[in-house]
N, C-alpha and C positions, 0 to 999 in steps of 0.2 A: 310159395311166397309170391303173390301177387305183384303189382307195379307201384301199387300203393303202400303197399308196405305190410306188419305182419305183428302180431300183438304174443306178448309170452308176459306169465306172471303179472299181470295187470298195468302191464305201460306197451303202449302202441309207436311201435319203429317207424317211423316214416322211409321212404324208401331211399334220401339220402343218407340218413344214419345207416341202414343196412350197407350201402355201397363203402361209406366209412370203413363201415363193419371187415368187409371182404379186403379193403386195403391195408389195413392192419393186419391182418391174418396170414396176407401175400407177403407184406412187408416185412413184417418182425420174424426173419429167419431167427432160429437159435432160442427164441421162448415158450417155455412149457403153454400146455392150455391155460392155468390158473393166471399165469404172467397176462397172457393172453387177454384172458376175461375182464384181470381187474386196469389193466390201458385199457379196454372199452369201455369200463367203468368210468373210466377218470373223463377219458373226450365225451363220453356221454352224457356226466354227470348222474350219474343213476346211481343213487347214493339210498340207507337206509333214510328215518328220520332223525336220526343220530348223526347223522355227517358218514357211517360204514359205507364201504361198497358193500352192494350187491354181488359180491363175485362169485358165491357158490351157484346164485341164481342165473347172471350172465354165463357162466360156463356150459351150465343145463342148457341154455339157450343158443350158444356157438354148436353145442353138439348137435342139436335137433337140427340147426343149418346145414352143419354137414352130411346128416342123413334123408335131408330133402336134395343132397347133391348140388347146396347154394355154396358151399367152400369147401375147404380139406384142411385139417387141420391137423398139428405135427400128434406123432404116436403120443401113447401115453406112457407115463415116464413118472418114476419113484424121485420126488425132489424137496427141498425147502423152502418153508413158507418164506414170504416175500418180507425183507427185513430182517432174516435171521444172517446170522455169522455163517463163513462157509468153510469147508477146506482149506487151509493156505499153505500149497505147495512151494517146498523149498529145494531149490536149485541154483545152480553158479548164475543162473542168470537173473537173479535176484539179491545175488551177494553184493557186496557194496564193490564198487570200482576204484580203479584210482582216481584221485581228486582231479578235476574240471574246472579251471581254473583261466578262463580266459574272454576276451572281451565277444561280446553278442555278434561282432560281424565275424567272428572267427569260424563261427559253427551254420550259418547261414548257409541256405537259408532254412528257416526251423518250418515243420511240417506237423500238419495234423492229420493223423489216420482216422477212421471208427475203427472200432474194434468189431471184429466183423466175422474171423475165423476162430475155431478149438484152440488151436495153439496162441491168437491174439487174445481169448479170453484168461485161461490158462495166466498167460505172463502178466495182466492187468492185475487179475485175481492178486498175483504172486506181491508185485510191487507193492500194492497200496496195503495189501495184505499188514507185511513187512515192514513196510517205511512211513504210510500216514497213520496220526496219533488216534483215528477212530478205528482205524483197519477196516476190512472190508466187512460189508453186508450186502444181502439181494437185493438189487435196486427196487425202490416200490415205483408200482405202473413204469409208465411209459419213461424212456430215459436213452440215452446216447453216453458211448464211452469211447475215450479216444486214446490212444499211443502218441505221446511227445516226440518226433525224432527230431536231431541234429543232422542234418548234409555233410559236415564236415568235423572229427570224424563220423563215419553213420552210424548213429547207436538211439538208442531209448533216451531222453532225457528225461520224461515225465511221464505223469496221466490227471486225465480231467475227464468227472463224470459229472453228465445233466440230466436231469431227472425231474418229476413230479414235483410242482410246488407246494410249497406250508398249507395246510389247510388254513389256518387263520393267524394274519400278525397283524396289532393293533398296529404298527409301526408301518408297516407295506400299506395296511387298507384303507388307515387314514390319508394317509399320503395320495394313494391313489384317488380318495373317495368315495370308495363304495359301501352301500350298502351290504345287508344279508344275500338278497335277492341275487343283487347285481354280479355277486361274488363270483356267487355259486357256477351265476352263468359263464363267466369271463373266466374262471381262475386257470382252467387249460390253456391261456394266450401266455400264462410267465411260465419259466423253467429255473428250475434251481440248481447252482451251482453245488451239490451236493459231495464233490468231492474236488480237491487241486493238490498236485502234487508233485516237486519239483525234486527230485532222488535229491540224496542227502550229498553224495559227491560231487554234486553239478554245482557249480558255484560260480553261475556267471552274470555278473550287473545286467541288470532290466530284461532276462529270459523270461521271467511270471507275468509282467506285464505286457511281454509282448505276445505272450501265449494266449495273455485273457484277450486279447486283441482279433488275434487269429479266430479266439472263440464265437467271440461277435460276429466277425464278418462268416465263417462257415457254418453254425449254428441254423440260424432261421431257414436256409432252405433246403439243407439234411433232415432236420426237424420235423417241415412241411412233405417234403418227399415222404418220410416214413408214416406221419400219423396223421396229412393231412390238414394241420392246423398250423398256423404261421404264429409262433411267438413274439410277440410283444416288448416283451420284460424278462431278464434275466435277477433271478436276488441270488443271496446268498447269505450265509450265519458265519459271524468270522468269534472264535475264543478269544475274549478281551485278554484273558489271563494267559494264554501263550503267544497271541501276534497282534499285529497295529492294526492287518490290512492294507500295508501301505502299497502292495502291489495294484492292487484293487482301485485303490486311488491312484495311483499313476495311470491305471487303465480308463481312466476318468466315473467310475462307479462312485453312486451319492450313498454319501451314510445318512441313513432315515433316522436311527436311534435305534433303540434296544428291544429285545423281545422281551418276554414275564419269565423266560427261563423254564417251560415245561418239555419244550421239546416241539418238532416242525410238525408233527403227526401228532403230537397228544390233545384231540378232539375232546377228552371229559374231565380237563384238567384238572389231571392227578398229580401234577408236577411242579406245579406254579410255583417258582423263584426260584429253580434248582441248579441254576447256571445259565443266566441270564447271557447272551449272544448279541454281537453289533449287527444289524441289518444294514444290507448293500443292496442297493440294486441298480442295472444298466440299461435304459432305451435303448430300445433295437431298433423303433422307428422315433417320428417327430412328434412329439405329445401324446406319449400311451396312455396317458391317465385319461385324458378326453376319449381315445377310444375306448381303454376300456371300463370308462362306463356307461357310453352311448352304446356301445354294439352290442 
């Protein structure tokens, strides 16, 4: 692999992509190769002409780097595909607690982990598993997970995962104003709120708002540390039929409107109108929409 860069399956790496490449690889302890390939997928953009990643074809591609001695990458490992349902282990420390009942400066100050270790993924896995109404799935591409604590007592309040954004929402892209084009190129600057979740026993005024808060401010350079790319735009799909979003709105996130209801990932719309979702989203910087669709 030259300085200039290095060509596989008929698209040519520039040798900042490749450095991408190695960053990713360094960064994301704890993801299989497939996880792997399709986050290089997503910041790369290297997509079929269908909107698919490329990820069987990037994987073949991570490998050959490895065997040119350009990275190392984790063993290979019996797992599920990205988006499936997983295990959800049950343990006391997913059982529900006694009730939480007290004002926000009580538990202060509240703290955001990544989830980072076996055992932090394990309990993430466990909670959301358990307690949020979509329960858990494998994150697709790139994504960050966090553990809620309270300081005071110290225990779990929550969890919040961010993750790869919609491939397409009339509602985000109008807004935004992009084109096809422009999307395509820009869409790894948003992250999607893909999961929030505050245990059922935790019952304390303005904790979700303060949490999406925390999120904002530690989000963009965890983000950037890991995959290199500084987000933008955070969205999110909120269930008309079971909540307001009113957290959301306190955390000052704009409702854009509605999606067509096929789902954040359904590219060949097979889905259309099948539960139609409120679109949120949150500037991370001052006019994302100018940049992202100047850069």
């Amino acid at each position: 692999m030259g300085t200039s860069g290095a060509s596989f399956s008929g698209r040519r790496f520039r040798s900042s992509e490749l450095s991408l490449i190695r960053e990713v690889v360094e960064s994301c302890e704890g993801l299989s190769r497939m996880e792997l390939a399709r986050t290089v997928c997503e910041l790369l953009d290297w997509k079929r002409p269908n909107g698919n990643l490329k990820a069987r074809e990037c994987r073949e591609f991570l490998e050959r780097l490895e065997g040119g001695g350009h990275l190392e990458l984790p063993e290979k490992r019996p797992g599920k595909p990205i988006g499936t349902r997983t295990g959800i282990p049950h343990t006391e420390r997913g059982d529900p607690a006694e009730t939480m009942e007290c004002e926000l400066g009580d538990i202060r100050p509240v703290v955001l982990e990544v989830v980072r270790s076996a055992e932090q993924r394990l309990l993430f896995r466990e909670l959301v598993g358990r307690h949020h109404y979509l329960g858990h799935a494998v994150p697709f591409g790139a994504h960050l997970r966090y553990l809620v604590y309270a300081s005071t007592p110290a225990q779990v309040v929550g969890c919040v995962q961010l993750s790869s954004p919609a491939w397409r929402m009339a509602a985000r892209d109008g807004w935004i104003g992009w084109d096809d084009a422009t999307r395509r190129r820009n869409l790894q600057r948003v992250v999607n709120n893909s999961r929030f979740l505050i245990l059922p026993w935790v019952r304390v005024q303005n904790l979700a708002s303060r949490v999406l808060s925390l999120v904002a401010r530690q989000l963009p350079g965890e983000w950037h540390s890991r995959y290199g790319v500084a987000p933008l735009l955070l969205e999110t799909l909120v269930d008309p039929s079971r909540y307001r979003g009113t957290c959301y709105r306190a955390a000052n996130w704009i409702e854009l409107g509605v999606t067509a209801g096929r789902g954040r990932m359904d590219r060949e719309h097979r889905r259309h109108g099948a539960c139609p979702k409120t679109v949120l989203v949150l500037p991370l910087v001052k006019d994302p929409r100018r940049v992202l669709r100047e850069s």
